[in-house]
N, C-alpha and C positions, 0 to 999 in steps of 0.2 A: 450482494444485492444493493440496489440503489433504495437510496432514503423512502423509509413509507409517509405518509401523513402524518400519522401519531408521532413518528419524530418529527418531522417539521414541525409540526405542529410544536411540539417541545423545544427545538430549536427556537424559534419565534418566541416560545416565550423566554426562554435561557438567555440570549442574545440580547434583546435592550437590555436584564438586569443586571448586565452585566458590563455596564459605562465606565467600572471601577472593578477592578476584579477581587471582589468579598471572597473569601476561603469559602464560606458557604454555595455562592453561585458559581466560582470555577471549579468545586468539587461537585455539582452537578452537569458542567460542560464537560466534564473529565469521564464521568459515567454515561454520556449518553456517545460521545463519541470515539470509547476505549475499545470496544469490541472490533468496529469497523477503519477505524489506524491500526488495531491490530493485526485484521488479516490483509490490509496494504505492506506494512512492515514485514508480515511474516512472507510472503508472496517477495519482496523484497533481498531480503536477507537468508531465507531457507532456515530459520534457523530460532525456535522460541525463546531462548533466552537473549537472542541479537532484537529479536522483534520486539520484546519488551521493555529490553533497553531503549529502542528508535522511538517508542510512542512515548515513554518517559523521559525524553531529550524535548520529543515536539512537544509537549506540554510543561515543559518547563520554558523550552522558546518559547512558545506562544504567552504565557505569564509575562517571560519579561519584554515580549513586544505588544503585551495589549492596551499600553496606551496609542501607537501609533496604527491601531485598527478600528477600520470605518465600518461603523455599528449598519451602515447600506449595504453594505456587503454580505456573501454569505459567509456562515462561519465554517461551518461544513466545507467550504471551498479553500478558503483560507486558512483552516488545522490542516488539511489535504497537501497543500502546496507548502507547509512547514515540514509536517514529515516527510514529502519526498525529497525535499530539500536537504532535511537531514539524512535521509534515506543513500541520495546520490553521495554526500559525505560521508558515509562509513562505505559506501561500495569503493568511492575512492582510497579512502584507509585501507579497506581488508583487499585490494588486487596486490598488495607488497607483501601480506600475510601467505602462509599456506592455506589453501583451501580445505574445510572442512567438507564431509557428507554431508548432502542435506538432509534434515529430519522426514521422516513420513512424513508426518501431517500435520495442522498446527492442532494441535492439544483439544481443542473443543471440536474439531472434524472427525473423530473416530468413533462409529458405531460399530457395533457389531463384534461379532468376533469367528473370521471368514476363517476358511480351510487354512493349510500350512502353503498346498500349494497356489492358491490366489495369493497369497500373502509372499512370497515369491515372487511372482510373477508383477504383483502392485510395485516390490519394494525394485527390482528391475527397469520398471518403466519410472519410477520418480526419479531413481538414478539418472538413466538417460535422458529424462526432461531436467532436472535440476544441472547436468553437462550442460544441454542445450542452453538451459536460461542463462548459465556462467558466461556465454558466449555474448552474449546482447551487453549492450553499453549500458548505463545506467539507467539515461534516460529509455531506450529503448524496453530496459525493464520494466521500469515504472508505468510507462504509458500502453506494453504489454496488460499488465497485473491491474492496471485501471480498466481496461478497456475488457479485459474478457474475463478478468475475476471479478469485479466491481460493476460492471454494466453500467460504467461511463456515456456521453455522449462525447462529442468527438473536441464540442468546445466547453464541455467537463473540464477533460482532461487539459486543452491547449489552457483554462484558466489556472489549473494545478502546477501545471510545467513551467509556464510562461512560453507559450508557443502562440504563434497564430495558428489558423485552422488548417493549412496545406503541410504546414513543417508538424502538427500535430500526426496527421492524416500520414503521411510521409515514414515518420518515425516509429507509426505503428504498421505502416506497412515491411518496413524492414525489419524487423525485431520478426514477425509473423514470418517473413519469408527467410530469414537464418533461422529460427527455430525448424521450419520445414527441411531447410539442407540439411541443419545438424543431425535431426528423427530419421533421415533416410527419404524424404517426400519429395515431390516436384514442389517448385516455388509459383 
């Protein structure tokens, strides 16, 4: 989900007081923006222990580049464009790896507890989606997993990537339409 009020609202204040980054106030940017790096990473990488690692990489980047961050900007935007940053660097590391399964689901996404055969039939279609996502480039994942996990706007996302708006638009058209070949779909 995209940012409510009450977090901006906490962003805004997190952000000025954070000119210097005090243990105190970046151990409060770390809390407000860990849940939502976390399902970009996991959406990312398929993978909770890989996703935890990604968002405790960006936050350690983001430490040691916050002097050269302009307090104008958003920060939300700017943790975004560091973990996908790191994001696309471990997808490039792990393509000379062997590929793991992807997990069900990231760890706070599980309600319930469905029949054997739904649970079949769920863990089948993550297979063949988590195929599909392996297929898309990094970027194309990333601006995927923003755009329809995240409910990004389309220069969200071109701010996160460093895209302009047509190669934003572009990149998440292709990712959408190899995901459709991969599924079995028209493009």
């Amino acid at each position: 989900m995209r940012m409510t009020e009450a977090a901006e609202t906490a962003e805004e204040y997190a952000v000025p007081r954070l000119a210097e980054p005090a243990a105190a106030d970046f151990h409060q940017l770390v809390e407000l923006y860990s849940p939502r790096l976390y399902r970009l990473a996991f959406r990312m990488t398929q993978q909770a222990q890989d996703a935890e690692d990604l968002v405790q990489e960006t936050f350690l980047r983001a430490y040691r580049a916050w002097p050269g961050f302009d307090a104008r900007a958003s920060a939300s935007t700017w943790l975004y464009r560091i973990c996908v940053n790191a994001g696309l660097d471990w997808m490039r590391r792990r393509r000379s790896r062997p590929q793991t399964a992807p997990q069900e689901d990231p760890p706070e996404a599980v309600s319930g507890s469905p029949d054997p055969e739904r649970l079949a039939l769920n863990r089948e279609a993550r297979q063949r989606i988590g195929a599909a996502l392996a297929g898309l480039s990094p970027k194309e994942r990333a601006a995927f997993a923003l755009r329809h996990c995240e409910n990004w706007s389309i220069a969200e996302i071109g701010a996160a990537l460093g895209l302009r708006e047509a190669a934003t638009k572009n990149t998440i058209f292709r990712g959408v339409r190899k995901l459709r070949r991969a599924l079995g779909e028209r493009a």
